[in-house]
C-alpha positions in Angstrom: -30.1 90.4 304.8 -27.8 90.2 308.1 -27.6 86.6 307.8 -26.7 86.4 303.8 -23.5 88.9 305.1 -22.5 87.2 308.2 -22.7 83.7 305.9 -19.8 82.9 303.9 -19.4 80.8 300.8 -17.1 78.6 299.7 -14.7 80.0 297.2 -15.8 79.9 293.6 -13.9 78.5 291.2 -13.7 79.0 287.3 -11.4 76.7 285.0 -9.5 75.5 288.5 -8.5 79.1 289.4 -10.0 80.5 292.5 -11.7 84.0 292.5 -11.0 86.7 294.8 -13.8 87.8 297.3 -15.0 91.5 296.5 -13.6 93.8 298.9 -13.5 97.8 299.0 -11.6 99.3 296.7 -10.0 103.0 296.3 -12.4 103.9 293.4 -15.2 102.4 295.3 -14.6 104.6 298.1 -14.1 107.8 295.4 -17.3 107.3 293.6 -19.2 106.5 297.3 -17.9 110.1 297.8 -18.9 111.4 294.5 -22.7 110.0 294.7 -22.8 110.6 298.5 -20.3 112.9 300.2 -20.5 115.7 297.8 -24.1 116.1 297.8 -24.8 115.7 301.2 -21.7 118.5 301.4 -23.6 120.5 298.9 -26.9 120.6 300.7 -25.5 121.1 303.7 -23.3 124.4 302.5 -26.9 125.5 300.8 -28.5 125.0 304.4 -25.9 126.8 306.6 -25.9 130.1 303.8 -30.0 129.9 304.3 -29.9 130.2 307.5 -26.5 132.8 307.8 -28.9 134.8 305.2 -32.0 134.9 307.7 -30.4 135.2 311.2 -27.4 137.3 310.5 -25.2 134.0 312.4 -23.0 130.8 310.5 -23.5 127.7 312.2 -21.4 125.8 309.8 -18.0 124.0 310.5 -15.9 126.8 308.4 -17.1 129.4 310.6 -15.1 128.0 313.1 -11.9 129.4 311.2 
């Protein structure tokens, strides 16, 4: 898998025009936050109010402030 990344192609070509490489995008970056930011934030905030419930103490980052 390493070595397919690290390997790069030529350029393809359709009809004589060249075709841009894929590269990260803003909406990439959005929906990678969407499908894995936000849930990992939500199970985390479930976690911390679990634990504030049972030992009386936050341990999450907000408590800070």
């Amino acid at each position: 898998m390493m070595n397919k990344l690290r390997l790069r192609k030529q350029a393809q070509t359709v009809m004589g025009h060249r075709l841009e490489e894929p590269r990260l995008t803003l909406v990439m970056v959005l929906w990678m936050f969407v499908y894995v930011g936000l849930p990992l934030l939500v199970v985390s905030s479930l976690v911390d109010l679990l634990i504030q419930q049972i030992t009386g103490t936050c341990t999450g980052f907000w408590c800070w402030f």
